[in-house]
DOTORTOR-499307 format. One record per residue (C-alpha): x, y, z; residue in one letter. Coordinates in steps of 0.02 Angstrom, whole numbers, plus 32768, in hexadecimal, padded with zeros to 4 digits. Example, Ala and Ser with C-alpha at 12.3 -4.5 7.8 and 13.67 -1.06 7.14 Angstrom:
BEGIN
+------+------+------+-------+
|    x |    y |    z | lumpa |
+------+------+------+-------+
| 8267 | 7F1F | 8186 |     A |
| 82AC | 7FCB | 8165 |     S |
+------+------+------+-------+
# end
This chain:
BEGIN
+------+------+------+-------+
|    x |    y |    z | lumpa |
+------+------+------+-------+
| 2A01 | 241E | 624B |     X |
| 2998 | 240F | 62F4 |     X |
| 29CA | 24CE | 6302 |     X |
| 296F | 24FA | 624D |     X |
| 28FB | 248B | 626A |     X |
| 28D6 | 24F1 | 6321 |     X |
| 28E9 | 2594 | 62C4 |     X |
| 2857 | 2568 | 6246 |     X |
| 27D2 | 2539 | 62CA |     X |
| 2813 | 25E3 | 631E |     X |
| 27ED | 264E | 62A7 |     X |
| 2744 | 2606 | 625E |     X |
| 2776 | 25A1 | 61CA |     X |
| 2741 | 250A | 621A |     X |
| 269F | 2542 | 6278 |     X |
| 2680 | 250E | 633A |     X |
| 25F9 | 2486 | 633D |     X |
| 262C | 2439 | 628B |     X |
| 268C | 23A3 | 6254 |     X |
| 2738 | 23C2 | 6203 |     X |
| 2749 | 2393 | 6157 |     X |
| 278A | 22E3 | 6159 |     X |
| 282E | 22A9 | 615B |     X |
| 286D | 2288 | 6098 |     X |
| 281E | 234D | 608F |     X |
| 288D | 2388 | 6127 |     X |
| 2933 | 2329 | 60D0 |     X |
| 291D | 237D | 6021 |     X |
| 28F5 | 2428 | 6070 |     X |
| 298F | 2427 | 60E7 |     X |
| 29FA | 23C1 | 6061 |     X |
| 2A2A | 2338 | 60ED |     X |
| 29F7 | 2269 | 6114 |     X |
| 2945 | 222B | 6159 |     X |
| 29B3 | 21F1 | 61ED |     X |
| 29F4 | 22A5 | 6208 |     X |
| 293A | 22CA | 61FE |     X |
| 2909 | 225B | 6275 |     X |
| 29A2 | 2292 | 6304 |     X |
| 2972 | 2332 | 62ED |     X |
| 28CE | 2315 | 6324 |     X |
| 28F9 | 22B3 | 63A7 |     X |
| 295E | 233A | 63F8 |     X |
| 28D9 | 23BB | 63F5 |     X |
| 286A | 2337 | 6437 |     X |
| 2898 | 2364 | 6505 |     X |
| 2880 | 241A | 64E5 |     X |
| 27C1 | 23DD | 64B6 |     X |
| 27C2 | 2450 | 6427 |     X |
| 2797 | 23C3 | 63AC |     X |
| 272D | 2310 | 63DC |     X |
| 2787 | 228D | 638B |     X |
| 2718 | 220B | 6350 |     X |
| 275B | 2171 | 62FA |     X |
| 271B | 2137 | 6262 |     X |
| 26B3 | 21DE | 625E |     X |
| 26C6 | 229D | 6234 |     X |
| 272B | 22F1 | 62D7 |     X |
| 26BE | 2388 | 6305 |     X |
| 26F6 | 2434 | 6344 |     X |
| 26C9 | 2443 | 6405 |     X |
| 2653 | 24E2 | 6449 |     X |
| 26D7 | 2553 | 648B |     X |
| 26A5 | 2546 | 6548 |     X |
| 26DF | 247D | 6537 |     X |
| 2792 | 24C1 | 6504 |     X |
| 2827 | 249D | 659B |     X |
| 282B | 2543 | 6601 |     X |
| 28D5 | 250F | 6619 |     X |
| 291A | 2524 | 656C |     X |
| 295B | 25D5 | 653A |     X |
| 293A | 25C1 | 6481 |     X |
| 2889 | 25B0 | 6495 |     X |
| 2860 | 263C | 654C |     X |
| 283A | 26CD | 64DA |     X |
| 27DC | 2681 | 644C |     X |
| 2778 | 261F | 64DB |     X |
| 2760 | 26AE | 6530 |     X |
| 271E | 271B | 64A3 |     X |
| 268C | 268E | 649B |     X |
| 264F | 2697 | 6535 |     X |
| 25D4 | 2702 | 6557 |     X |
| 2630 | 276A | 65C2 |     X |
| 26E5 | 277D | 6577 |     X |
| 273B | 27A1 | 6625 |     X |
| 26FA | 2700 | 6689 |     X |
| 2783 | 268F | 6673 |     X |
| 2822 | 272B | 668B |     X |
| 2799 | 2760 | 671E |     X |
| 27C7 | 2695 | 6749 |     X |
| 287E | 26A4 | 672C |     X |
| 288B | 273B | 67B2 |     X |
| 2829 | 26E5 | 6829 |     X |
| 28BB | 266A | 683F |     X |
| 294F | 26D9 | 6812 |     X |
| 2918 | 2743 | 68AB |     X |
| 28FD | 26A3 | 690B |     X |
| 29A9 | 2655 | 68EC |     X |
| 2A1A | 26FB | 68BA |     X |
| 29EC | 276B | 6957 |     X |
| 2A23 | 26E3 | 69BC |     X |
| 2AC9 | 26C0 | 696B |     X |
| 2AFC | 277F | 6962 |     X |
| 2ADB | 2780 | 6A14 |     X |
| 2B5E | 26CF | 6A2A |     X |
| 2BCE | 2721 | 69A4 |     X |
| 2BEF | 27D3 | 6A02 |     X |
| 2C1A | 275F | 6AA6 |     X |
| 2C9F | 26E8 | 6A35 |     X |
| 2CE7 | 272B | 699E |     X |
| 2D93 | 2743 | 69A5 |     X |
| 2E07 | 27AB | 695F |     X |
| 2E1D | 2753 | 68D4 |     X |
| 2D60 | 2755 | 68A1 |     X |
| 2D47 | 281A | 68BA |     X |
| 2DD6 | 282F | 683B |     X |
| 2D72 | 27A3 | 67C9 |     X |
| 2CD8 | 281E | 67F2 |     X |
| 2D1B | 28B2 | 67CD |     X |
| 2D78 | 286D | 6727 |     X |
| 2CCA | 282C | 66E7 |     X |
| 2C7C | 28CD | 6713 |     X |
| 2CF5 | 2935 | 66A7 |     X |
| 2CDE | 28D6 | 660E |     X |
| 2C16 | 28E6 | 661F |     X |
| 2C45 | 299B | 6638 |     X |
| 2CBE | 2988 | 6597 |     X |
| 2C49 | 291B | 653B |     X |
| 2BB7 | 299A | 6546 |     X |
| 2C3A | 2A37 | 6506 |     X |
| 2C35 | 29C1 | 6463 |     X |
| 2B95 | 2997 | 6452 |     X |
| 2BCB | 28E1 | 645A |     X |
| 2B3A | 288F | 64A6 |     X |
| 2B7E | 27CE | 64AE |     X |
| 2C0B | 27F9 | 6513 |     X |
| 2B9C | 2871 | 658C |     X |
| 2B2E | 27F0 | 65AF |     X |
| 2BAC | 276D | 65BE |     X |
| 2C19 | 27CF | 6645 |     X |
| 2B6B | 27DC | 6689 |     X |
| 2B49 | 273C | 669C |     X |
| 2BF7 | 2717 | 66D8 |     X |
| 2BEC | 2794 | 676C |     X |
| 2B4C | 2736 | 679F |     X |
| 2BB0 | 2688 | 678F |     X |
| 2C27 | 26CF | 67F4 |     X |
| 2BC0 | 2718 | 688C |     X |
| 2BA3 | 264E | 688E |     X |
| 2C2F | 2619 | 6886 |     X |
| 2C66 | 2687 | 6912 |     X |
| 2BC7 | 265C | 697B |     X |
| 2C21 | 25B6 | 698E |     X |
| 2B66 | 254E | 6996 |     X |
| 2B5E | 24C0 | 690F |     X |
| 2A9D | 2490 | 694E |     X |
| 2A8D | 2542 | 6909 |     X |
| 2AE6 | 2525 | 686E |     X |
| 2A82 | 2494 | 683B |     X |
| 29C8 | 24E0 | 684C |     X |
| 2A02 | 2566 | 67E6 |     X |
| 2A72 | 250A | 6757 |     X |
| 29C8 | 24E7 | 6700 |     X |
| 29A8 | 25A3 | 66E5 |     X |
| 2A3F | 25DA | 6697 |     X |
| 2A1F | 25B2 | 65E3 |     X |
| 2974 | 260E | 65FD |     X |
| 29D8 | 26A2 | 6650 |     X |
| 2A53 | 26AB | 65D1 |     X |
| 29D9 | 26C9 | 6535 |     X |
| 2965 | 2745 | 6589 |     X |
| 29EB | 2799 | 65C9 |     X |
| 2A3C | 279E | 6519 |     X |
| 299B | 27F2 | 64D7 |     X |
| 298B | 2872 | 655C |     X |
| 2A35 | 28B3 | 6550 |     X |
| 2A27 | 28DA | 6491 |     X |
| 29C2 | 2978 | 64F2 |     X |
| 2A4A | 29F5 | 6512 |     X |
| 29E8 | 2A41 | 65AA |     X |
| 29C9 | 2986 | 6603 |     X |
| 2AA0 | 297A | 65DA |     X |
| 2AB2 | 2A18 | 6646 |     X |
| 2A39 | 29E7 | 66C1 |     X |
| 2A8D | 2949 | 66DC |     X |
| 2B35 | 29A7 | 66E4 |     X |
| 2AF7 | 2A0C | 6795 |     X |
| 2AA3 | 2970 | 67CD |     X |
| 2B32 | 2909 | 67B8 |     X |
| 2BA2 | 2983 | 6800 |     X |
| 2B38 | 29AA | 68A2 |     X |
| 2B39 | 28E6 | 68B5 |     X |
| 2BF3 | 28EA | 6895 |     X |
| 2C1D | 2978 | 6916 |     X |
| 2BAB | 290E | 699B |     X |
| 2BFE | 287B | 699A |     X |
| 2CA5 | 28CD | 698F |     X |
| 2C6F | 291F | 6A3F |     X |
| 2C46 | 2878 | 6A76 |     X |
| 2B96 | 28AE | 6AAD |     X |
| 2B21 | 2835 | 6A86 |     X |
| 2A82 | 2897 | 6AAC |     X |
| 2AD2 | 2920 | 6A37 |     X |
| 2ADE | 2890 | 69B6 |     X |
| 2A34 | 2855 | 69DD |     X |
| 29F4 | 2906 | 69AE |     X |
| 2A51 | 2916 | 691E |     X |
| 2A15 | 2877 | 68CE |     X |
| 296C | 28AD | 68EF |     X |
| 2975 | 2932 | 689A |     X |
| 29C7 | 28F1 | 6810 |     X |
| 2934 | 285D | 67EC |     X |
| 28C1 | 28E1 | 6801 |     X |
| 291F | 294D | 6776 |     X |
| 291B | 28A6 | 671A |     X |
| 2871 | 2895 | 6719 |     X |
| 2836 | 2954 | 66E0 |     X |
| 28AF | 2942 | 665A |     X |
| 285D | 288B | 660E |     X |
| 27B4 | 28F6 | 6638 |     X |
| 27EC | 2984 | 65A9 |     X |
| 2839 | 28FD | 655B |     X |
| 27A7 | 288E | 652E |     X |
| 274A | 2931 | 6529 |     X |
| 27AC | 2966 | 647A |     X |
| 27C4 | 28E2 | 6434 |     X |
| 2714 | 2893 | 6442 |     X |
| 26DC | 2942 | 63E6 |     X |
| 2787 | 2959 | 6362 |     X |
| 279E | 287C | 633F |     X |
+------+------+------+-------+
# end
């Protein structure tokens, strides 16, 4: 229920700034207990979407109070700020801070085994986008990230970026329902591939630059269109 109860306040039907309807109204709407209600509140209550207030009304946050950390909530947040692209401006910021420096560990350990993981993962973005099937395209995306961690062998480097991933995961889902940001991720990926694979890590360095710079023109167009076509 949390989820439908997430999903209202998302799209409107519980305006930002008002009180929810109160909990016996919630139970017959969503056909469920007071007390399955009540935990549903309580679990959006960390994201800071809602202000739980006992023996009073909960009230829907402002936007910019929402966790920057959840996924669910980065584009809807974002789209209330007055400038759309701060927070996925944010979100490069320490992808380039963290990422450039693990391709440049990765390319000096992977192993064998990982360039075969890397080059597996690549093909089935490549075979994902031939179908148009965007979940597994940005999944294998994802995964070839994971895995330039995993074979940058640094776990203080795993845990500052653990706390992005969800956040990573939906934007990136979004973004790669654009055919043309699919293909540019396909050459960016691949350049990044063919680096480490060399074992260069300046080569890598470059080509992760130039992939979070791709990155960002394509959330640019991206927030572009669909500010103007919602």
């Amino acid at each position: 229920m949390a989820e439908q109860l997430l999903g209202l306040i998302l799209d409107g039907t519980f305006p930002i700034g008002e009180p929810l309807p109160s909990e016996t109204e919630l139970a017959v709407r969503f056909g469920v207990s007071r007390l399955t209600v009540r935990e549903a509140m309580r679990s959006l209550a960390p994201s800071r979407v809602i202000d739980v207030q006992q023996g009073r009304s909960s009230l829907v946050n402002p936007a910019h109070k929402w966790s920057a950390l959840d996924g669910r909530l980065l584009l809807a947040r974002s789209r209330a700020e007055a400038d759309p692209l701060l927070l996925p401006r944010r979100l490069l910021e320490a992808r380039r801070a963290v990422e450039i420096a693990i391709v440049e560990l990765a390319a000096l350990r992977r192993t064998p085994e990982h360039l075969e993981r890397m080059r597996a993962l690549h093909q089935e973005m490549v075979e994902g986008d031939a179908r148009g099937d965007v979940p597994a395209t940005a999944e294998a995306d994802l995964a070839f990230h994971n895995l330039l961690f995993e074979a940058a062998d640094n776990v203080f480097l795993d845990a500052l970026f653990e706390p992005l991933s969800s956040v990573l995961r939906s934007l990136r889902r979004e973004t790669s329902s654009v055919p043309e940001f699919r293909s540019h991720a396909l050459d960016r990926h691949a350049a990044i591939l063919r680096a480490v694979e060399a074992g260069d890590p300046q080569l890598a360095r470059t080509a992760m630059q130039a992939h979070l710079v791709q990155t960002e023109e394509d959330l640019e167009q991206y927030f572009r269109t669909t500010s103007t076509h919602p």
